[in-house]
Backbone as ProteinMPNN parsed JSONL, in Angstrom:
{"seq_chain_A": "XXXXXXXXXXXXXXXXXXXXXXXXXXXXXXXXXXXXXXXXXXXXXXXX", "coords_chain_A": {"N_chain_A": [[-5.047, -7.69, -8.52], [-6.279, -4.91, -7.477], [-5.753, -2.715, -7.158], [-3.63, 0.888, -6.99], [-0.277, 0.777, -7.182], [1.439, 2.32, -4.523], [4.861, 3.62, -4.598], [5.893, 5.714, -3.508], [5.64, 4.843, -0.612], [6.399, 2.054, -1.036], [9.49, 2.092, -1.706], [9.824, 3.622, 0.994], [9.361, 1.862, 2.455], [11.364, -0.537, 1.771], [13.71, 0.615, 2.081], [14.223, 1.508, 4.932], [13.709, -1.291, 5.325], [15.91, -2.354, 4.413], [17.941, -0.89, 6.074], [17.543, -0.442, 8.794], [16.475, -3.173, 9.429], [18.538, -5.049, 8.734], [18.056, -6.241, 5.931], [19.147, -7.953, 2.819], [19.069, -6.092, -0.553], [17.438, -6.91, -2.096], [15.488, -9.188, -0.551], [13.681, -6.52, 1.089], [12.764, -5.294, -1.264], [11.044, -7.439, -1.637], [9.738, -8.183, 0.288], [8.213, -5.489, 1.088], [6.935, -5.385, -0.937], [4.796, -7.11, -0.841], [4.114, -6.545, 1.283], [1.978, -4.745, -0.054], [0.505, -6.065, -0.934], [1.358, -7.824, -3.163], [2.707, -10.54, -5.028], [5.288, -10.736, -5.228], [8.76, -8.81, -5.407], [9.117, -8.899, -8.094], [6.818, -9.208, -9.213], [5.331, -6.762, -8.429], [6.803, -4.863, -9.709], [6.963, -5.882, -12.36], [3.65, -4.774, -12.601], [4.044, -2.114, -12.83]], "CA_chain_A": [[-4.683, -6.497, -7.784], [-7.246, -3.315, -8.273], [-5.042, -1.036, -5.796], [-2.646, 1.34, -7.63], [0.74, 0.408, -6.004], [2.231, 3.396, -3.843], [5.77, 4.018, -4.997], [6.817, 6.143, -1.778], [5.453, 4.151, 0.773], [7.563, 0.914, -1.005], [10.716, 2.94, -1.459], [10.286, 3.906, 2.308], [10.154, 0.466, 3.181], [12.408, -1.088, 1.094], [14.754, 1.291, 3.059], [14.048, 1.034, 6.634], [13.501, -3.055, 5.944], [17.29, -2.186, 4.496], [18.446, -0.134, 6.914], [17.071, -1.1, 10.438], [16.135, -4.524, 9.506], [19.288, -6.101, 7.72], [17.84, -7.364, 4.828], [19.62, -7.486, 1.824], [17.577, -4.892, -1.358], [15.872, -7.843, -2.767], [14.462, -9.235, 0.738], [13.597, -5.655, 0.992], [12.046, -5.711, -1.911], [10.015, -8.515, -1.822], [8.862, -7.567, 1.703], [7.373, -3.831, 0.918], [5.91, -5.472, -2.199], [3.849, -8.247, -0.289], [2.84, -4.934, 2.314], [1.179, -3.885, -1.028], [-0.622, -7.079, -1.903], [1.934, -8.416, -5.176], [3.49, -12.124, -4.397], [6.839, -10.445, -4.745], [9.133, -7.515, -6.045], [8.875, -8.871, -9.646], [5.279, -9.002, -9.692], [5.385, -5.289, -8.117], [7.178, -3.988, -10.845], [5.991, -5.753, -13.675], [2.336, -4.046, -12.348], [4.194, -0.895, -12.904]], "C_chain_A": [[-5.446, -5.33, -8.368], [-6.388, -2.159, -7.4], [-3.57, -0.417, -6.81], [-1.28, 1.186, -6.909], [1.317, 1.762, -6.09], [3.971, 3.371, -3.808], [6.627, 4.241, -3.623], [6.525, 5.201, -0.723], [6.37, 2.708, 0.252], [9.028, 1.456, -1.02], [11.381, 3.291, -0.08], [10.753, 2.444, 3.223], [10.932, -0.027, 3.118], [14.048, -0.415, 1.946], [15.4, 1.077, 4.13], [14.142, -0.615, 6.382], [15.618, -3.235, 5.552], [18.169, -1.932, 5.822], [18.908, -0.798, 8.162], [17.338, -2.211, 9.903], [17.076, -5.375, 8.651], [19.3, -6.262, 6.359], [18.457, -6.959, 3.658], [18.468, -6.74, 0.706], [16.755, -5.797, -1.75], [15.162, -8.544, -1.346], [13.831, -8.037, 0.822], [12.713, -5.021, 0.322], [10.628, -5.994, -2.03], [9.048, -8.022, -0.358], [7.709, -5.893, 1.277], [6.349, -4.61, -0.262], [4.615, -6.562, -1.957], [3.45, -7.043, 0.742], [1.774, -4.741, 1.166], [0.519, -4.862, -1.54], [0.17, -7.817, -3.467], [2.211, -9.198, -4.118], [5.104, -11.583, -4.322], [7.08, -9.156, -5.518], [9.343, -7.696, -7.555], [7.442, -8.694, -9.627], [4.886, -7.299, -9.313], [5.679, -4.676, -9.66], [7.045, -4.817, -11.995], [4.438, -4.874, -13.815], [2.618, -2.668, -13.334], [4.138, -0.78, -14.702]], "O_chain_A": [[-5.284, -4.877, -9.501], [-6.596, -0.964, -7.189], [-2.683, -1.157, -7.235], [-1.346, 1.63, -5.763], [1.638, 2.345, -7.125], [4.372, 3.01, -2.702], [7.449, 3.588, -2.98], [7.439, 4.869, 0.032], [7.07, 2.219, 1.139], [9.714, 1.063, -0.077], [12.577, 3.334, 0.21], [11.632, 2.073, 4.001], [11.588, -0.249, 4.135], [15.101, -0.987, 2.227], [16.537, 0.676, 4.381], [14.677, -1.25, 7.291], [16.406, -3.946, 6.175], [18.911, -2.731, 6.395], [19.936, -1.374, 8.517], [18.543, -2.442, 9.803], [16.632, -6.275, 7.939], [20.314, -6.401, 5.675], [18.416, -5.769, 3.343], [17.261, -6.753, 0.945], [15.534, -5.65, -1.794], [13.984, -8.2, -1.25], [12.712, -8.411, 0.47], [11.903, -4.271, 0.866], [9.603, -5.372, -2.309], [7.89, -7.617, -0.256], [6.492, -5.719, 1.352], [5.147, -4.362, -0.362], [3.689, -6.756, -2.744], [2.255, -6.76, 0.832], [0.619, -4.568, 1.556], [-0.096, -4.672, -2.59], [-0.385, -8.183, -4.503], [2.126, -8.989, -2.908], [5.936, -11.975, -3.504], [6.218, -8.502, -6.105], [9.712, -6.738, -8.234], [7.043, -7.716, -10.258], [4.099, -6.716, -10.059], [4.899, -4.18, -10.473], [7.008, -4.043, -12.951], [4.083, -4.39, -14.89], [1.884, -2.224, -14.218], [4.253, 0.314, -15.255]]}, "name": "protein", "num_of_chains": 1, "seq": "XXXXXXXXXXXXXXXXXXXXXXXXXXXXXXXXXXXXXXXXXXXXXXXX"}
């Protein structure tokens, strides 16, 4: 991964995929963090 991962734009998702879309926070998660190119929301935030 060479791309600095965007914070707000996963936060926003993680939201809305909350929100709107059901999903419990870790689906949620994992979803915004595969938008951003990681395999999941651990590999996201270990990056960090």
């Amino acid at each position: 991964m060479s791309r600095i991962p965007d914070i707000d734009a996963f936060e926003e998702r993680v939201a809305i995929a909350e929100y709107d879309g059901g999903l419990s926070r870790s689906e949620a998660e994992n979803l915004a963090a595969r938008a951003q190119g990681f395999a999941n929301a651990d590999a996201y935030w270990q990056w960090l």
